[in-house]
C-alpha positions in Angstrom: 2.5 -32.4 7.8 6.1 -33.5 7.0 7.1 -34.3 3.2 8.0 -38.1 3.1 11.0 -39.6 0.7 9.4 -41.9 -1.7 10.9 -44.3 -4.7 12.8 -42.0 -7.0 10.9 -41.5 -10.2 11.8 -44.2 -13.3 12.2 -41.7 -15.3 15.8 -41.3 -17.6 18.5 -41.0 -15.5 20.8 -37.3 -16.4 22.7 -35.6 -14.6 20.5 -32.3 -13.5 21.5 -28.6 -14.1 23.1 -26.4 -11.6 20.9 -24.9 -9.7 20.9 -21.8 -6.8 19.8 -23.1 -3.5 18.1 -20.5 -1.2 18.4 -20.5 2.6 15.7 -23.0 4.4 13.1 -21.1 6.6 13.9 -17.2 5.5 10.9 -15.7 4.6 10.0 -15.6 1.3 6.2 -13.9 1.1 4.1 -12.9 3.3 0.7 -11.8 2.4 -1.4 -9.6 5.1 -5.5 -9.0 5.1 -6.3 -9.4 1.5 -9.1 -8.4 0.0 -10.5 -8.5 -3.7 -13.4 -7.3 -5.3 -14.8 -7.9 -8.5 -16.9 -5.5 -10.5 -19.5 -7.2 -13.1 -20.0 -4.2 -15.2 -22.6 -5.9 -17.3 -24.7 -6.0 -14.0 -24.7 -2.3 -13.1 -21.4 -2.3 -11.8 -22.3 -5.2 -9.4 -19.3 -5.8 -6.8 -18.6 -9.4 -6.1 -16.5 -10.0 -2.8 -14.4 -12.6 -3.2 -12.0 -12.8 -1.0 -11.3 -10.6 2.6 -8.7 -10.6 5.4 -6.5 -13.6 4.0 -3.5 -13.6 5.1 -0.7 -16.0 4.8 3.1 -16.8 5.0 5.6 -19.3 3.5 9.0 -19.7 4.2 12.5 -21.3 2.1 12.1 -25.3 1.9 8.1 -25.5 3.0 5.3 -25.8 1.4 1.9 -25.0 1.9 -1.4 -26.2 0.0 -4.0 -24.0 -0.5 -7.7 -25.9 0.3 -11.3 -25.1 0.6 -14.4 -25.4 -0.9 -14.6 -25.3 -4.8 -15.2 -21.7 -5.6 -13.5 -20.8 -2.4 -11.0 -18.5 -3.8 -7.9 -20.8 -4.2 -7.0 -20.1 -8.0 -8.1 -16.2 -7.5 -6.0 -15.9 -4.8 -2.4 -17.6 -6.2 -3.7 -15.2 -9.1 -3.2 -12.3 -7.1 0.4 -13.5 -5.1 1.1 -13.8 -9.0 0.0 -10.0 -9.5 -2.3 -11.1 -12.1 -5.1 -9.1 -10.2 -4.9 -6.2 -8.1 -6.4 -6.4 -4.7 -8.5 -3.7 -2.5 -6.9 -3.9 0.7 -4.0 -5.5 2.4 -0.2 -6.5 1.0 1.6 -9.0 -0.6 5.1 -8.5 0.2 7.8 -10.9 -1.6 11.2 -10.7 -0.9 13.8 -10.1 -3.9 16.2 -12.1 -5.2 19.6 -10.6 -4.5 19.8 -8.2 -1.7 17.5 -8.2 1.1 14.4 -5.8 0.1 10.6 -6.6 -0.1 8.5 -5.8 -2.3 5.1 -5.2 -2.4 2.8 -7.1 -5.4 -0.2 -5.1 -4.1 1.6 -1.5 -4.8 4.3 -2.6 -7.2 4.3 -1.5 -10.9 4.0 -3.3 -13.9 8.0 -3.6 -14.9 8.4 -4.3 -11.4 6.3 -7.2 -11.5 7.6 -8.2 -14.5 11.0 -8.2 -12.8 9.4 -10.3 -9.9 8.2 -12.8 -12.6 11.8 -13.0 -14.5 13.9 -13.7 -11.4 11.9 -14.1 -8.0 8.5 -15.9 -8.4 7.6 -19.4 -10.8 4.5 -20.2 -11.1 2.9 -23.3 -12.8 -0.7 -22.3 -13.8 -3.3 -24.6 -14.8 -3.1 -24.2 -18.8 0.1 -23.4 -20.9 -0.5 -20.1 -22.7 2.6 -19.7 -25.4 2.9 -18.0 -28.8 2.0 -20.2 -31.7 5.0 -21.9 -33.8 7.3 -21.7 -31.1 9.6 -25.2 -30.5 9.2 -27.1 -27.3 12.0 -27.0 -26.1 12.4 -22.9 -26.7 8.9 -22.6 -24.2 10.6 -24.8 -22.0 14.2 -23.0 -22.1 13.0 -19.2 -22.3 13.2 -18.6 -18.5 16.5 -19.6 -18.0 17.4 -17.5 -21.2 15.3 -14.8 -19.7 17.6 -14.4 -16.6 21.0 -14.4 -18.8 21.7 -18.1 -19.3 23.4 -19.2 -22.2 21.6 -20.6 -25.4 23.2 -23.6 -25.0 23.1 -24.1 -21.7 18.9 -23.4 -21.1 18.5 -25.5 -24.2 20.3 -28.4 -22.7 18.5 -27.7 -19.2 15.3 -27.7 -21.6 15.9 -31.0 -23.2 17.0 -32.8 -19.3 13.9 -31.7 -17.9 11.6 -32.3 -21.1 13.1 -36.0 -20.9 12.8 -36.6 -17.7 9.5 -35.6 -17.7 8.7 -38.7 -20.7 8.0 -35.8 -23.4 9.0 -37.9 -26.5 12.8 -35.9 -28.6 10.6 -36.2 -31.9 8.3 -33.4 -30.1 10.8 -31.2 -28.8 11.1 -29.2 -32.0 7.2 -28.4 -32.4 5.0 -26.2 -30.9 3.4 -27.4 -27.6 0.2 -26.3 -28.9 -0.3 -29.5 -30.8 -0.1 -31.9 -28.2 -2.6 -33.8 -26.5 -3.5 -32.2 -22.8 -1.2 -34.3 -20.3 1.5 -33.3 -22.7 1.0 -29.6 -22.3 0.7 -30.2 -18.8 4.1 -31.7 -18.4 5.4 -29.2 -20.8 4.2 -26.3 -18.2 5.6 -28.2 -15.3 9.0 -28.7 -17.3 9.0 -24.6 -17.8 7.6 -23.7 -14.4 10.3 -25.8 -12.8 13.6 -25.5 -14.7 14.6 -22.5 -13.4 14.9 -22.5 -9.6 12.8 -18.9 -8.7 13.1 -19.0 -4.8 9.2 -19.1 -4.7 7.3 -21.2 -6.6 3.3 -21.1 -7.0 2.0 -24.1 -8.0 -2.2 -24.8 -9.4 -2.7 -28.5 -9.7 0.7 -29.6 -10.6 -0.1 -33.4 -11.0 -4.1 -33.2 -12.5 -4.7 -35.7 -15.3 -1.0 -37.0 -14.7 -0.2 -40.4 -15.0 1.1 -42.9 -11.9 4.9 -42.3 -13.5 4.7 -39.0 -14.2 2.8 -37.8 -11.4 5.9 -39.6 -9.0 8.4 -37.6 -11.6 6.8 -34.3 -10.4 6.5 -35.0 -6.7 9.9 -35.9 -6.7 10.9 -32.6 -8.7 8.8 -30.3 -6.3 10.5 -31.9 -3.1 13.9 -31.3 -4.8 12.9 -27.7 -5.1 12.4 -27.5 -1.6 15.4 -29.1 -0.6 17.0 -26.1 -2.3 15.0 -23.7 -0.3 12.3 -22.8 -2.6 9.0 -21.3 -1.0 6.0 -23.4 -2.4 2.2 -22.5 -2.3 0.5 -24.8 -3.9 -3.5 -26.1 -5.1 -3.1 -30.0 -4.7 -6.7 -31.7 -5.2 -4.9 -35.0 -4.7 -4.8 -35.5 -0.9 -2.0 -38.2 -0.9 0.4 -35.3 -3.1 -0.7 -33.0 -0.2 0.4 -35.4 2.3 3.3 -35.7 0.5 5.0 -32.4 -0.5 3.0 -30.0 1.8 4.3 -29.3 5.4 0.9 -27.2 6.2 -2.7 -26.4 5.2 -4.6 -23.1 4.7 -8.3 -23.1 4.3 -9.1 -20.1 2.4 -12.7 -21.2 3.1 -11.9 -19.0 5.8 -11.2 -15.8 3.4 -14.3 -16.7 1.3 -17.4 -13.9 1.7 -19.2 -16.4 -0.2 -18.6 -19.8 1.2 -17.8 -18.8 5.0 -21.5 -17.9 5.9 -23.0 -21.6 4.9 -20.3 -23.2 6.3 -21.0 -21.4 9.9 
């Protein structure tokens, strides 16, 4: 599936922040026969398969949506190209940001993937997680500040992207965790997406969005890729997965659990 050009989004016109653009179609990640297991030690150490043998690839400018069945293994496995869990078999191998190495997620330790975070992989999870009585607009800078942007620069990234995504200024200076859901939501979106990582993992970008907003994000992801950003992302609405996504993988297909019934 090809990415189509829709309406631009009504939201305020500004002028966006420089951004790096990444080459279209090197490779970016490249994940090869993965396999997690969880152990439920409240059930005598009881080992739960969850996912085996998934492999998958995504290149600069494309993006590919993660389907299946619910309780497939979608969210465990963008989880795991995250390094949020470590797997039993197989490799995740992501490709730094400014010389041509690889590294492994699967094998890599913990400043390293901290280092992968900071420069080489976004990712917009499902719920914001931020410390209490931090400002808005600070969550929403603290990437770009993270990688040696100027105060006044991320803030002013911060406050384009918080804007365009219809976050009202009289919010910007208070913490995120007072606002209603959607708001956090767009918050997480305006965070995940201001700094331009050259891959981008992406859980359900436009759930619970309205018809405005959910265009504003579209429109932001299919900028991203026209700057050569690698997306993998979990898109329950088939007409955004139509839309952004150039190809589909099943992970039914990875899925101890699901794959037998569906045989």
């Amino acid at each position: 599936m090809t990415s189509q050009n829709l309406a631009p989004t009504s939201a305020p016109a500004a002028a966006p922040a420089p951004q790096p653009r990444w080459e279209i179609g090197a490779p970016r990640l490249e994940a090869l026969g993965v396999g997690k297991t969880f152990t439920i030690h409240a059930r005598d150490q009881l080992a739960l398969p969850v996912l085996a043998d998934a492999s998958l690839s995504v290149v600069g400018g494309e993006c590919v949506a993660l389907i299946g069945a619910s309780g497939a293994g979608k969210s465990t496995l963008m989880r795991i190209l995250y390094g949020n869990y470590r797997i039993q078999t197989g490799s995740i191998r992501v490709r730094l940001v400014d010389h041509d190495q690889w590294v492994d997620v699967a094998s890599a330790e913990p400043h390293e993937i901290l280092e992968l975070r900071r420069r080489t992989i976004g990712y917009v999870s499902q719920f914001l997680e931020v410390i209490p009585r931090v400002s808005t607009l600070d969550v929403v800078a603290e990437p770009l500040l993270a990688v040696g942007v100027a105060a006044h620069d991320a803030r002013d990234a911060a406050r384009l992207a918080l804007g365009r995504l219809r976050i009202p200024e009289r919010l910007w200076e208070l913490s995120p965790l007072t606002f209603s859901g959607g708001e956090r939501q767009r918050v997480n979106i305006a965070r995940g997406l201001i700094r331009r990582a050259p891959c981008l993992l992406l859980d359900e970008p436009t759930a619970s969005l309205d018809a405005a907003n959910r265009e504003t994000v579209l429109t932001m992801i299919e900028e991203a890729k026209a700057d050569g950003v690698a997306v993998i992302g979990i898109f329950h609405d088939a007409e955004a997965r139509r839309r952004v996504c150039d190809r589909e993988i099943d992970v039914t297909e990875f899925s101890p659990a699901v794959r037998p019934a569906a045989q």
